[in-house]
C-alpha positions as CSV (number, residue, x, y, z in Angstrom):
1,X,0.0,0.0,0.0
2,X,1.1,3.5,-0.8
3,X,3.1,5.0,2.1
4,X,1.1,8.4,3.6
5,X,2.6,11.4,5.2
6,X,0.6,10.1,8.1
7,X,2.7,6.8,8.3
8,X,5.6,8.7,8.0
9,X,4.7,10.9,11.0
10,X,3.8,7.7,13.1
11,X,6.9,6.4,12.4
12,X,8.9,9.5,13.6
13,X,6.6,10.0,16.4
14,X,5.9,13.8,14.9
15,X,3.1,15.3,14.0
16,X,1.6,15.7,10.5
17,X,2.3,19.7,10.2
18,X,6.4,18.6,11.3
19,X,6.5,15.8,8.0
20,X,5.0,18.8,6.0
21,X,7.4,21.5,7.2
22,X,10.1,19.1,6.4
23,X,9.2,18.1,3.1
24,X,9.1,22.4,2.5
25,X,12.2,22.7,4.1
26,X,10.8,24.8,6.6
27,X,13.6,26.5,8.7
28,X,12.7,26.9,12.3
29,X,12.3,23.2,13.0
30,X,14.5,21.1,15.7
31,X,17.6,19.0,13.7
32,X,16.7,16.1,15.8
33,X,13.2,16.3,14.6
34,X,14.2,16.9,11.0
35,X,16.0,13.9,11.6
36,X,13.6,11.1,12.5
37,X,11.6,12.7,9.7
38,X,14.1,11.9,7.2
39,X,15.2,8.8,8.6
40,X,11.7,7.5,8.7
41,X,11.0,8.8,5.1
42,X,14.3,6.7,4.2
43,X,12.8,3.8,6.2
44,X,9.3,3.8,4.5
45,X,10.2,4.5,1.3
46,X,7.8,7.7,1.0
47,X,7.1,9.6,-1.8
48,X,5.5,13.0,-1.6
49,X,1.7,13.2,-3.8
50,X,2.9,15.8,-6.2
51,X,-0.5,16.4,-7.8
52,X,-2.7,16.4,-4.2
53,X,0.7,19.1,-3.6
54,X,0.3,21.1,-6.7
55,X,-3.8,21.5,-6.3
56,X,-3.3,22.7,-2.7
57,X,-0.8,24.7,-4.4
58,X,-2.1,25.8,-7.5
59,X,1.0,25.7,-8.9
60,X,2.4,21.5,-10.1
61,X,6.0,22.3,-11.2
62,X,5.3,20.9,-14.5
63,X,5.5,22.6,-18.2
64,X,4.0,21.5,-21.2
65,X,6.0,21.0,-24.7
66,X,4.4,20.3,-27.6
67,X,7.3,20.0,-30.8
68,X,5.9,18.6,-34.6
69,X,8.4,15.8,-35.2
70,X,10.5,14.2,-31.7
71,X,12.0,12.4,-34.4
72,X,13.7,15.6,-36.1
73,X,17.6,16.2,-35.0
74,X,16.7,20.0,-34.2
75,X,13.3,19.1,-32.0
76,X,15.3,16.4,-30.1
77,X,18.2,18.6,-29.6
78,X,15.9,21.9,-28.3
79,X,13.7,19.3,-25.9
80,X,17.5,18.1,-24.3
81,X,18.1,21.9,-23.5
82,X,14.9,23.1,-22.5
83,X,14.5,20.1,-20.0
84,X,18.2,20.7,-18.5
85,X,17.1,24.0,-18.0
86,X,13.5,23.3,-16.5
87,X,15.3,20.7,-14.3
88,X,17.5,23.4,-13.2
89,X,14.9,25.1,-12.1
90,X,13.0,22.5,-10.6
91,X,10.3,21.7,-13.5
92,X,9.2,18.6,-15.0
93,X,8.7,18.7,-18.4
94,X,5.5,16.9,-20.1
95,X,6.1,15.9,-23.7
96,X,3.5,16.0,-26.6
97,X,4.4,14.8,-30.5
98,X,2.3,16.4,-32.7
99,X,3.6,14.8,-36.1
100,X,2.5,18.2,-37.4
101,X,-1.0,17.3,-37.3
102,X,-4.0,20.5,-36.3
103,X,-5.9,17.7,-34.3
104,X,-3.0,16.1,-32.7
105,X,-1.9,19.8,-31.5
106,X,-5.8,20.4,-30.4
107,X,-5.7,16.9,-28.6
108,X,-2.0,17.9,-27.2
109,X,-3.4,21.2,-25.4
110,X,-6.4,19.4,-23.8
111,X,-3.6,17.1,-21.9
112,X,-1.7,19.5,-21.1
113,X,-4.4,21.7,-19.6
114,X,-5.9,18.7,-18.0
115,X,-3.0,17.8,-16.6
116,X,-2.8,21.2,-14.8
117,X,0.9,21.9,-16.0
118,X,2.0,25.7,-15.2
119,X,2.5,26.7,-19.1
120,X,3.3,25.6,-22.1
121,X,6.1,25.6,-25.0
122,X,4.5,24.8,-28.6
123,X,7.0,24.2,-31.2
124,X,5.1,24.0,-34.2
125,X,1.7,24.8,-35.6
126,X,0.2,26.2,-38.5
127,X,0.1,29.5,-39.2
128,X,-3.7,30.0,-38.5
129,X,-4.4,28.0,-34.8
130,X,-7.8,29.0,-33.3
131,X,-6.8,26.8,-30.4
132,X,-3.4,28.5,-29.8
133,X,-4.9,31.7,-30.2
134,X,-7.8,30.8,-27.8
135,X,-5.1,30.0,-24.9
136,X,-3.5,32.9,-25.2
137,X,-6.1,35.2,-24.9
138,X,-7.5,33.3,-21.9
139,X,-4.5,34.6,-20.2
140,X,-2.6,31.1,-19.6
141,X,1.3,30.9,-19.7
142,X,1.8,29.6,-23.3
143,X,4.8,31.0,-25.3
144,X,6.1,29.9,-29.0
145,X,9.3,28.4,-29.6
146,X,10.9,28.7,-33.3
147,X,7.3,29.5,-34.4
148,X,4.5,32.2,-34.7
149,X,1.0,32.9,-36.2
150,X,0.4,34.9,-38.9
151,X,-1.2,37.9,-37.2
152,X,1.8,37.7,-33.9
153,X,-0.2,37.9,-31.6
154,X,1.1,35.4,-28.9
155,X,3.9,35.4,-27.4
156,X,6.8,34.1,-29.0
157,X,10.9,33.8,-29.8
158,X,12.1,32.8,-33.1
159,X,15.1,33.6,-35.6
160,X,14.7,36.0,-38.6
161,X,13.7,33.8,-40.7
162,X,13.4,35.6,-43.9
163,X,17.1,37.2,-43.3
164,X,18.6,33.4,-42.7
165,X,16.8,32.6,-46.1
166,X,18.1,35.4,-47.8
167,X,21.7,35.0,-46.5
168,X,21.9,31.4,-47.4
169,X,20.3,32.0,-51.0
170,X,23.0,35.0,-51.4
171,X,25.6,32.9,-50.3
172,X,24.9,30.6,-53.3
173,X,24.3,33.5,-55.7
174,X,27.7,34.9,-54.8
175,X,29.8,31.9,-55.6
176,X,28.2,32.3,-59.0
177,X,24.8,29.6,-58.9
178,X,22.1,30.6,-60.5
179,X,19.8,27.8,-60.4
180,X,18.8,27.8,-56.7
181,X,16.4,25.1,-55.8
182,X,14.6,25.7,-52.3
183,X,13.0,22.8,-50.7
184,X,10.3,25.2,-48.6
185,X,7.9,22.7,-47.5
186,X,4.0,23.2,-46.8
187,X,3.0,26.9,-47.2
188,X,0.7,26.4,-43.7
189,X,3.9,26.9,-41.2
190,X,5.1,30.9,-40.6
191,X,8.6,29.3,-40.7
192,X,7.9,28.4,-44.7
193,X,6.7,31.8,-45.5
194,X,9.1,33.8,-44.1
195,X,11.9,31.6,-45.4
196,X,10.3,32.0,-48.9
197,X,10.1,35.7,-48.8
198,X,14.4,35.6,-48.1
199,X,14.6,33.3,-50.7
200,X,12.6,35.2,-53.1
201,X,14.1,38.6,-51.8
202,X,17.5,37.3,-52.7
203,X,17.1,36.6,-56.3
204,X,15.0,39.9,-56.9
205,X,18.0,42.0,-55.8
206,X,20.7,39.7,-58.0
207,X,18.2,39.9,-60.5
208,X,16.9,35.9,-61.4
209,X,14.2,34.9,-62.4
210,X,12.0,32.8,-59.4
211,X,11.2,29.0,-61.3
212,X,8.5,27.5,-59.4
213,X,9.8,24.2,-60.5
214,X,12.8,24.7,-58.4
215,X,10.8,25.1,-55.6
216,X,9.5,22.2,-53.1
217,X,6.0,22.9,-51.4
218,X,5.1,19.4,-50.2
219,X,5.1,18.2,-46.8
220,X,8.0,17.7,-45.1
221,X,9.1,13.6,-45.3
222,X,12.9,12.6,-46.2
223,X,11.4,10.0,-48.7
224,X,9.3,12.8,-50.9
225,X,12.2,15.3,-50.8
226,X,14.9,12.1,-51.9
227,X,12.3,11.7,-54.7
228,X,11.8,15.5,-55.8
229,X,15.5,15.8,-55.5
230,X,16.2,12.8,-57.8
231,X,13.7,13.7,-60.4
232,X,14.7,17.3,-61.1
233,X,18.6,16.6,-61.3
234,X,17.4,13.9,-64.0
235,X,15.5,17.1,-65.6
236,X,16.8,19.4,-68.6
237,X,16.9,21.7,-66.9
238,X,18.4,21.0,-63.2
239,X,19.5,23.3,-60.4
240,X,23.0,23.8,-59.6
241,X,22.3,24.0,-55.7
242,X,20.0,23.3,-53.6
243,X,18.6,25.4,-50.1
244,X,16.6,23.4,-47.6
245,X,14.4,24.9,-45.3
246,X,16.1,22.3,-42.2
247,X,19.2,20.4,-41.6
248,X,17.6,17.2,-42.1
249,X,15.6,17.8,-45.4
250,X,19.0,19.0,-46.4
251,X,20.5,15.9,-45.2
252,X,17.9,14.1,-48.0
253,X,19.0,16.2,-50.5
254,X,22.2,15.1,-50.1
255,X,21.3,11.3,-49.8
256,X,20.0,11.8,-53.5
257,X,22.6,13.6,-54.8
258,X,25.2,11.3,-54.1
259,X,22.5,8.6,-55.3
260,X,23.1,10.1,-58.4
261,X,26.9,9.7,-58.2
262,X,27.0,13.3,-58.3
263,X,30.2,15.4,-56.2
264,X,29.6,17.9,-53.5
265,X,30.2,20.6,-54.0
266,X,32.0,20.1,-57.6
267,X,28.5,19.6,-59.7
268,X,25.8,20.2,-56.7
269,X,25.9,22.8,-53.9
270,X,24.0,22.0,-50.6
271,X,23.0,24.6,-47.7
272,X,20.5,23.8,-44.9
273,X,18.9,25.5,-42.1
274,X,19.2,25.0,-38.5
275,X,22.7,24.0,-37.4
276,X,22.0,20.7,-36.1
277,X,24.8,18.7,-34.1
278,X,25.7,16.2,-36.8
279,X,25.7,19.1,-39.7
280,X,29.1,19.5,-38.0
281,X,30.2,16.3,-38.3
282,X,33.6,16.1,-40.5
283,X,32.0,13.2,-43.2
284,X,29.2,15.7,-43.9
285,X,30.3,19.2,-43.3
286,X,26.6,20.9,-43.8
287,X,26.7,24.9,-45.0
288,X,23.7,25.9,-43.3
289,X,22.2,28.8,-41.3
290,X,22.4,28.5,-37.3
291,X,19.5,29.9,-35.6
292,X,21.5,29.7,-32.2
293,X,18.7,26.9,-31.0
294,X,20.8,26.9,-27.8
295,X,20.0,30.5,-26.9
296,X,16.5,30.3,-28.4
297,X,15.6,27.9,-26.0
298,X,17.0,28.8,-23.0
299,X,15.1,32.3,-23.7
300,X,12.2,31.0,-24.7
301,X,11.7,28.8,-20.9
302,X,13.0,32.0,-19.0
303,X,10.3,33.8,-20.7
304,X,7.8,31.0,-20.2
305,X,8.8,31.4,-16.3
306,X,8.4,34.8,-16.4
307,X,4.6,34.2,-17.6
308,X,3.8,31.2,-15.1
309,X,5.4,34.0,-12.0
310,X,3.8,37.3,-13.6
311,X,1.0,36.4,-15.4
312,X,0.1,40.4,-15.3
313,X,3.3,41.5,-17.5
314,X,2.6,43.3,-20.6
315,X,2.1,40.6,-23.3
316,X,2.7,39.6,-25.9
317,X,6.3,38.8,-25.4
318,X,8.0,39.0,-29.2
319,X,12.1,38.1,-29.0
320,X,13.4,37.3,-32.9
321,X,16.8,36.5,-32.7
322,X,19.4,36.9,-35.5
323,X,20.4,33.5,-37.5
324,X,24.4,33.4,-38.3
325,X,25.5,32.1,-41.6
326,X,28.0,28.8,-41.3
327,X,30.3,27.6,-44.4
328,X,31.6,24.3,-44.2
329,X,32.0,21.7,-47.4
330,X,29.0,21.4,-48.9
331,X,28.7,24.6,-50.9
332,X,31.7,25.7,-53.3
333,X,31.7,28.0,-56.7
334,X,29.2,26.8,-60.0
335,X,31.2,24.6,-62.4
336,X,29.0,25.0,-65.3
């Protein structure tokens, strides 16, 4: 049977306001009481009810995070920071996968909520969210991590994403490419149409022409992109580079490419976005476009903190951070 407080102050021969003051860390309490508390918590094997604790609280020490793909290196790698940094602060962190599904996001919320956490982190959703937008007018903690709604108003922290487009795009333009092809992904995410407006922005002011063919608008799966990769270097008229709109649809591109037996960079050039930890790695050596995921999410939890202790602050919290081109091996001058 399931160990009480009661037990435990039976045991120590206290009373149940001593076990409480002890499991608080109350000050003005007696070491020798403190003590056979401990000792008899030891003995017992007790565990504090942290939900019956967080309802006479109001307050459960947990956070919501809600991320579109667990599975994604950059979604894995910003849920390992944001929980260090929750731990830190003594959070637990309640996970939701979302597989970039509306309903699944809809479905995530109602957990969450029901769960009573203290706030949440979304890390994707579609550009129009009723649901999203619902919570944050309703005054509860929620904050956006590496994503936004159309009209901004939640609270959010993301990179510039139409300047990292653009600097990547006029990266490729400057070592002489001219047939850019941007795997964007569906139009529905913020992320996609910002990144498409660099992109676009980019060949206006080097004057080139925008070829709808060279640009990707399905959804985002490492088979498809493999697949529209393969089939347009096998076209008349194929792109010399390629920009992804992430790491790893960048890493598909470059799957195919090498399918094809062709070199990188000598006939293909290759830039992603998001600076993953294996971009790095010396067999791949990914040009891509940081966006300091690190910083962005150890802002974005301060922030969410800052909600959950002051839910009164002036809202909505906007913090875009500035993305920082990174050269490695996979993009080099035009050949033809």
């Amino acid at each position: 049977m399931k160990v009480s407080a009661y037990d435990v102050a039976r045991k120590a021969g206290v009373s149940q306001s001593t076990v409480s003051r002890v499991l608080n860390n109350y000050p003005f309490i007696k070491e020798e009481k403190r003590k056979k508390v401990l000792e008899a918590i030891e003995e017992l094997g007790f565990t504090r009810d942290e939900i019956a604790r967080g309802l006479a609280q109001k307050r459960t020490n947990t956070i919501g995070l809600i991320v579109g793909d667990i599975v994604n290196p950059f979604f894995a790698e910003s849920v390992g920071v944001m929980m260090k940094k929750a731990s830190e602060l003594g959070y637990d962190v309640v996970i939701c996968n979302t597989n970039h599904k509306d309903n699944l996001l809809e479905k995530s919320i109602q957990t969450l909520v029901g769960k009573r956490v203290d706030g949440m982190v979304v890390a994707s959703t579609n550009k129009h969210n009723p649901a999203l937008a619902k919570l944050y007018q309703s005054n509860y903690p929620v904050i956006l991590y590496n994503t936004c709604l159309e009209d901004k108003n939640i609270n959010y922290v993301i990179p510039n994403n139409e300047q990292g487009a653009y600097q990547a795009t006029e990266h490729l333009i400057n070592l002489g490419h001219e047939k850019i092809a941007f795997i964007a992904g569906p139009s529905i995410f913020y992320s996609m149409v910002e990144r498409l407006k660099g992109y676009k922005r980019a060949l206006q002011e080097f004057n080139l022409p925008y070829n709808e063919e060279f640009v990707y608008k399905e959804e985002y799966s490492y088979e498809k992109v493999f697949d529209y990769t393969v089939n347009i270097l096998q076209s008349n008229n194929r792109p010399t580079s390629f920009f992804a709109i992430s790491d790893q649809m960048a890493l598909a591109v470059l799957d195919a490419v090498r399918t094809l037996n062709f070199e990188v960079p000598k006939d293909i050039s290759i830039i992603g976005f998001d600076d993953i930890h294996i971009a790095s790695n010396s067999h791949i050596g990914l040009t891509t476009v940081a966006q300091k995921k690190e910083e962005m999410a150890e802002i974005t939890l301060e922030k969410l903190f800052s909600l959950i202790e002051r839910p009164e602050q002036p809202k909505p919290i906007e913090v875009v951070l500035e993305p920082q081109l990174i050269v490695r091996k996979t993009t080099g001058p035009v050949t033809r």
